[in-house]
C-alpha positions as CSV (number, residue, x, y, z in Angstrom):
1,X,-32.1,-32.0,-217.5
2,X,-29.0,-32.4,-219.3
3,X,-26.6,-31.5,-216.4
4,X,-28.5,-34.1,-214.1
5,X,-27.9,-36.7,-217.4
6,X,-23.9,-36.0,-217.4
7,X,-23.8,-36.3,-213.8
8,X,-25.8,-39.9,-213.9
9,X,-23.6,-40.6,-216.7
10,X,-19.9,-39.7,-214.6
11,X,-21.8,-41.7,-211.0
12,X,-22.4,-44.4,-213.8
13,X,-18.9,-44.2,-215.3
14,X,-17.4,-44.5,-211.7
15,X,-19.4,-47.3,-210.5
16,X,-19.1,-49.2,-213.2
17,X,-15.3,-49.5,-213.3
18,X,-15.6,-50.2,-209.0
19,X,-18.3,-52.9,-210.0
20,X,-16.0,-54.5,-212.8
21,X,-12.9,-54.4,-210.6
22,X,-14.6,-55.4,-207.3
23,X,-16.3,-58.5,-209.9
24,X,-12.3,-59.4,-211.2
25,X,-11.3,-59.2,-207.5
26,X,-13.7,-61.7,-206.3
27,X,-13.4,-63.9,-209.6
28,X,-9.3,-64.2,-209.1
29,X,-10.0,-64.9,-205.0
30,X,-12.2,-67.9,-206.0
31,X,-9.9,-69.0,-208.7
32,X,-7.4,-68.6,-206.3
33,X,-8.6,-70.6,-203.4
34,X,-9.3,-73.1,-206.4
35,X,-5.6,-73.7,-206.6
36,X,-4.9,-73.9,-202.7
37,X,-7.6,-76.3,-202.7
38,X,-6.1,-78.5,-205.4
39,X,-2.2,-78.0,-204.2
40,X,-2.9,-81.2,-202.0
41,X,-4.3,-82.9,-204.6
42,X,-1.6,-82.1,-207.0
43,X,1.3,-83.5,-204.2
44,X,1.0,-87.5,-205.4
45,X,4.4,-87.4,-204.3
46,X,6.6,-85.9,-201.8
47,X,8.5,-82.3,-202.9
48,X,11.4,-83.6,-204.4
49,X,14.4,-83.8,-202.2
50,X,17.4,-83.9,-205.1
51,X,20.6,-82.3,-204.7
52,X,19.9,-79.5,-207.2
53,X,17.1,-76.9,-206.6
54,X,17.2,-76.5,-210.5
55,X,16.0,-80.4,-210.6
56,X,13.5,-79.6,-207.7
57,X,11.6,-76.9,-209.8
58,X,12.0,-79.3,-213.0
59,X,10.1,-81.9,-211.2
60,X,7.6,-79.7,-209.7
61,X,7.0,-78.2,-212.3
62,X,6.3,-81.2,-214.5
63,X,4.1,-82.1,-212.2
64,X,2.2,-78.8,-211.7
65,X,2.3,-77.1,-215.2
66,X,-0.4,-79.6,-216.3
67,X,-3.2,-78.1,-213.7
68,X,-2.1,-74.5,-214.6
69,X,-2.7,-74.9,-218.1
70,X,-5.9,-76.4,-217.1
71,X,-6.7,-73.7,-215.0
72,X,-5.8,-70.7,-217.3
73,X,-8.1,-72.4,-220.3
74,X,-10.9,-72.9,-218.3
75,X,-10.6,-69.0,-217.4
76,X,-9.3,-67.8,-220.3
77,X,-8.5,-64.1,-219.1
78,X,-6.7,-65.0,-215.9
79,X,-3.0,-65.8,-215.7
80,X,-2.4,-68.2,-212.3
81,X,0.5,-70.1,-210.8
82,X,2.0,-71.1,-208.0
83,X,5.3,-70.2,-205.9
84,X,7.4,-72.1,-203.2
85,X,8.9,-70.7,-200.3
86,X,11.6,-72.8,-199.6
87,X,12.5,-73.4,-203.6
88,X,12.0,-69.3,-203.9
89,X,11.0,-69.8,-207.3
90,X,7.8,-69.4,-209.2
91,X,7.5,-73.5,-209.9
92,X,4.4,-73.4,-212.5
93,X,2.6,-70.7,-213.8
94,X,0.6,-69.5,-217.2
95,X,-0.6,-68.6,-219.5
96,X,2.7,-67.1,-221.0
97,X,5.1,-70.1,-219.4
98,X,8.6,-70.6,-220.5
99,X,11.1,-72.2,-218.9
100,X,13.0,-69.2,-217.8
101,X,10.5,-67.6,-216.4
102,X,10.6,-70.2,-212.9
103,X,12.1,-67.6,-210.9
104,X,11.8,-65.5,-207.6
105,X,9.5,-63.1,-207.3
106,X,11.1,-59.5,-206.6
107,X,12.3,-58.8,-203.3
108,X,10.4,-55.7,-203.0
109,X,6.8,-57.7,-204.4
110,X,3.9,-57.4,-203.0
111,X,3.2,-60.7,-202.3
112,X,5.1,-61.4,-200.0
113,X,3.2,-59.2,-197.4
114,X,1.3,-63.0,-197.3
115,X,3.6,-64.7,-195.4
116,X,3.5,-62.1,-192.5
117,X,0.0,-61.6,-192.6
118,X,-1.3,-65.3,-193.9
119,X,-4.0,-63.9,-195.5
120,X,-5.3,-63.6,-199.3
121,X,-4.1,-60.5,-200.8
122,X,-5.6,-58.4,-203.9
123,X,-3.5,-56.0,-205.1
124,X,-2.4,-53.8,-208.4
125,X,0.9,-54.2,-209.7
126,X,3.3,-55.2,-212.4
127,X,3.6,-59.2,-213.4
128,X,6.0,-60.3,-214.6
129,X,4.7,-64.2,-215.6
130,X,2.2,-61.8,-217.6
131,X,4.4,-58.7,-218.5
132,X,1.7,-56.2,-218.1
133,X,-0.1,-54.5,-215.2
134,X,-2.3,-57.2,-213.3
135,X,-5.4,-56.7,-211.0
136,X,-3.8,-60.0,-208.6
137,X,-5.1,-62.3,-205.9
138,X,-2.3,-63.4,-204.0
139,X,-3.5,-66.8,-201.8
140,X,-1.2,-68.5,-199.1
141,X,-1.0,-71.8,-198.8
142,X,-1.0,-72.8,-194.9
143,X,0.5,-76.3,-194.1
144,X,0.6,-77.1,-189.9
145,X,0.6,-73.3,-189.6
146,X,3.4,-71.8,-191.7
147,X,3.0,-70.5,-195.2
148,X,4.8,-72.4,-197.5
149,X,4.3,-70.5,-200.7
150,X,1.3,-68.7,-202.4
151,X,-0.8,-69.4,-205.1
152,X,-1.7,-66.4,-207.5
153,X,-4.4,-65.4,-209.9
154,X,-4.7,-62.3,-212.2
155,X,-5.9,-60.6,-214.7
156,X,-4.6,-58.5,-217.5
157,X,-5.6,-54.7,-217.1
158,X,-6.1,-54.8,-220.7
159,X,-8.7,-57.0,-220.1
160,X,-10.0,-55.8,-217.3
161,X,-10.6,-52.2,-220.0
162,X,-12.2,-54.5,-222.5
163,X,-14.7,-55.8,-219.9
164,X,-15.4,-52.1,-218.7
165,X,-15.3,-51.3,-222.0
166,X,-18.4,-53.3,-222.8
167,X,-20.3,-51.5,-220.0
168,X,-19.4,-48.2,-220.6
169,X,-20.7,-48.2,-224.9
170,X,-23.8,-49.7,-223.0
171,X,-24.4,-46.6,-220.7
172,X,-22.8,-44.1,-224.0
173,X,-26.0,-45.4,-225.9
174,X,-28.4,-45.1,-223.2
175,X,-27.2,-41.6,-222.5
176,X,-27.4,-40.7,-226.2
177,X,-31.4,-41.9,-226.4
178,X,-31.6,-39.7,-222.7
179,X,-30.6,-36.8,-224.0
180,X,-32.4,-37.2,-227.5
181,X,-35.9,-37.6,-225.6
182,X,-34.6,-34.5,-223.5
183,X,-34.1,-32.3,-226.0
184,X,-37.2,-33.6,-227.7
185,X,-39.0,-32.9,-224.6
186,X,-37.8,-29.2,-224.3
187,X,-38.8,-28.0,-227.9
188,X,-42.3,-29.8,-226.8
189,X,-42.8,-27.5,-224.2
């Protein structure tokens, strides 16, 4: 009884972290969309067409860093932003924004498998808007056929622990009363 018990609790512990990443995947692919959905919106204006790519991202940004914040309270665990193809630089993004931080994204990232493939991508990696180890939805955003940029959507691993965290003291207990009643049953017999 108490082997079969362990092994429930191992299937348990293995499932659970699959279930609470598969959930985090799907939650940063709606967000995700969410923000491709809006870009449109968001373009009142033309992109600004100013001598200076520096003044380019400034004005972007001023315009988009509004919705980001927006977006990252609403969903208080996720970090999101958005990044521009022809500006190569990261133009809003939060929840940890600084002015700096409007950059390229690394050569050798991961997200840039979108603009071959122009399709959303989830992935594991480094962030470094967030400075930690994401689970990430990368989302391209497709104007008359060519991907102009990405939107992106992640989640702390830290967090992403704390959340399986919670499930895992849940099945710890349950376990515990298991085996009580087992070895309760046992001396019973």
């Amino acid at each position: 009884v108490s082997f079969t018990i362990i092994a429930s609790f191992l299937s348990n512990f293995y499932f659970t972290w699959h279930r609470v990443l598969d959930d985090r995947y799907k939650e940063t692919a709606a967000v995700a969309q969410l923000l491709d959905e809006s870009f449109e919106s968001l373009l009142t204006q033309p992109l600004p067409n100013t001598s200076s790519v520096d003044e380019q991202i400034l004005q972007i940004n001023t315009q988009f860093q509004p919705h980001i914040e927006t977006i990252v309270s609403t969903f208080p665990n996720f970090g999101a932003g958005y990044y521009l193809k022809d500006l190569e630089a990261i133009v809003a993004f939060g929840p940890n924004f600084h002015h700096d931080g409007l950059i390229d994204i690394s050569p050798s990232s991961d997200a840039r498998i979108v603009y071959d493939t122009k399709e959303p991508l989830q992935f594991y990696n480094y962030s470094q808007t967030r400075d930690g180890y994401v689970v990430a939805t990368i989302y391209p955003m497709i104007r008359d056929g060519e991907v102009i940029g990405h939107s992106f959507v992640n989640v702390l691993l830290t967090d992403l622990i704390t959340f399986f965290k919670k499930d895992i003291y849940v099945m710890i207990a349950t376990l515990a009363v298991m085996l009580v009643i087992a070895i309760l049953g046992s001396n019973v017999i």
